[in-house]
N, C-alpha and C positions, 0 to 999 in steps of 0.2 A: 336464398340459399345461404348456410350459413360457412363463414370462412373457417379454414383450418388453422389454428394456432398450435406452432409449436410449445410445446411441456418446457421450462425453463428450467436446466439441469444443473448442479453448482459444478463449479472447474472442476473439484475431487470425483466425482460421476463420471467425466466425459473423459473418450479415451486417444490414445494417441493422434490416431486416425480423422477423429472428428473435431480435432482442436482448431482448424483455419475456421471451416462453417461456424462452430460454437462463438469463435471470434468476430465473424461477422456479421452476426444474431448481435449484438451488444449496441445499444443505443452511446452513438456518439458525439451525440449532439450537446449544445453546453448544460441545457438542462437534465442529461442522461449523466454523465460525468457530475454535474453538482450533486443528483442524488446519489450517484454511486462514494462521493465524498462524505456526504451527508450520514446515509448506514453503516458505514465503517465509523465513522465517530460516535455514532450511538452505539453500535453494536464495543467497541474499545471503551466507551464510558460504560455502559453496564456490567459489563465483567468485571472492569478492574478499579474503576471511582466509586461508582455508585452502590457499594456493600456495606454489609452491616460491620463485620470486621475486617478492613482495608488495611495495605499496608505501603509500603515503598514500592511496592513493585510497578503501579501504574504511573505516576510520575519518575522512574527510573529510567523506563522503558524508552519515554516522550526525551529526557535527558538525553540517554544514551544514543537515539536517533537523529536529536539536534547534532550531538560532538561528529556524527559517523555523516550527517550528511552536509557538514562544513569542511572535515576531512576532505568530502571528496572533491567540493566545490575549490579549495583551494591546493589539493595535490600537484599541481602544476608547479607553484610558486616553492611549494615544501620540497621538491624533489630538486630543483636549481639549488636551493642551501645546500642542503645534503650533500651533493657533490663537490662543492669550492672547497679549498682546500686552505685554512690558513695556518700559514707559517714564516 
């Protein structure tokens, strides 16, 4: 007999209601997560590296994502300056 498999929906399909199950439909195992790494970097290099007339925006992006997620790694540190007062 053959088994039932569910229809694989993308996030923008699935609705409020059904976001915990759709969540834990997702393969989390190290090799589930590697591919899911994997397609977003293909899927990010074909849009925006990989054309025929390219511009800054795909290494901006990558930029812009470094500065924003070193900001946030070190906000701890930045928000102590910020307060001291010298004079």
């Amino acid at each position: 007999m053959a088994s039932v498999v569910p229809v694989e929906k993308k996030l923008m399909d699935v609705k409020l209601g059904e976001l915990p199950s759709w969540i834990l439909m997702r393969d989390f195992t190290p090799k589930g997560i590697a591919g899911a790494f994997q397609r977003g970097y293909y899927r990010y290099y074909n849009k925006y590296i990989n054309v025929k007339r390219g511009g800054v925006a795909g290494i901006s992006m990558v930029l812009a994502a470094y500065v924003l997620f070193n900001y946030c790694r070190c906000y701890k540190e930045l928000k102590h300056e910020r307060l001291r007062k010298y004079h």
